[in-house]
N, C-alpha and C positions, 0 to 999 in steps of 0.2 A: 885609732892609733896615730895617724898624720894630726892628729888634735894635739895629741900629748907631744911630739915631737916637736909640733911648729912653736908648744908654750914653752916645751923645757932649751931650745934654739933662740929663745926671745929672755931666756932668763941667763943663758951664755953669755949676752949683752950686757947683763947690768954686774954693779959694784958687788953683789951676792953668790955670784957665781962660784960654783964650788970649784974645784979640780977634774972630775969626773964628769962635769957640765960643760966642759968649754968648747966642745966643739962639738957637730954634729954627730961625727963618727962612735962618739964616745959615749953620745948619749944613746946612740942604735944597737952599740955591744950591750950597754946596761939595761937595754928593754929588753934584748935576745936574752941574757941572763937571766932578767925577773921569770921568762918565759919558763926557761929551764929549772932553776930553782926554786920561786914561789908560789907558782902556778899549779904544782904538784900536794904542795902545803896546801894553801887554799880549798884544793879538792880533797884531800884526806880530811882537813876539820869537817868540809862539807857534809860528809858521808858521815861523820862521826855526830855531829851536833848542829850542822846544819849553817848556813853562811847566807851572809845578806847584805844583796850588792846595791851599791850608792850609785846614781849617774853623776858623776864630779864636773859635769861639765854645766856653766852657767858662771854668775856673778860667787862671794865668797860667801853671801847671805842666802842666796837659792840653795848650794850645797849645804849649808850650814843647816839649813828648816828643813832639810830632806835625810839627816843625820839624825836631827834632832826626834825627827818624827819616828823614825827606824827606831830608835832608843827609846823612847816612849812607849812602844808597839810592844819590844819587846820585856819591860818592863811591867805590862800590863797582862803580857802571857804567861806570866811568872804566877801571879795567883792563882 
């Protein structure tokens, strides 16, 4: 969690910043939030069809091959 805080606090910084980014505080209600609202989503598809977690942390080519290969996986579990 202090991973995703310290990036989304380093992204308040640049010319991209949304509204809801810009400050620290803002961005801790909207992680409390996800907690509250999508956390719950997450867990019912789980139960339901099953869910399959990425580690996002790394370069955008590490996450990206580690996406990549989930999709593949499950592509091939389809047959």
């Amino acid at each position: 969690m202090l991973e995703l805080i310290s990036r989304l606090d380093e992204r308040s910084k640049t010319d991209n910043c949304m509204p809801y980014d810009n400050s620290t505080a803002k961005i801790v209600k909207r992680l409390q939030e996800h907690e509250t609202k999508t956390v719950p989503v997450i867990q019912k598809y789980n139960q339901l069809h099953g869910v399959i977690k990425i580690d996002g942390l790394g370069t955008f080519d590490e996450v990206f091959m580690r996406i990549s290969a989930a999709v593949e996986s499950g592509f091939k579990n389809l047959r």
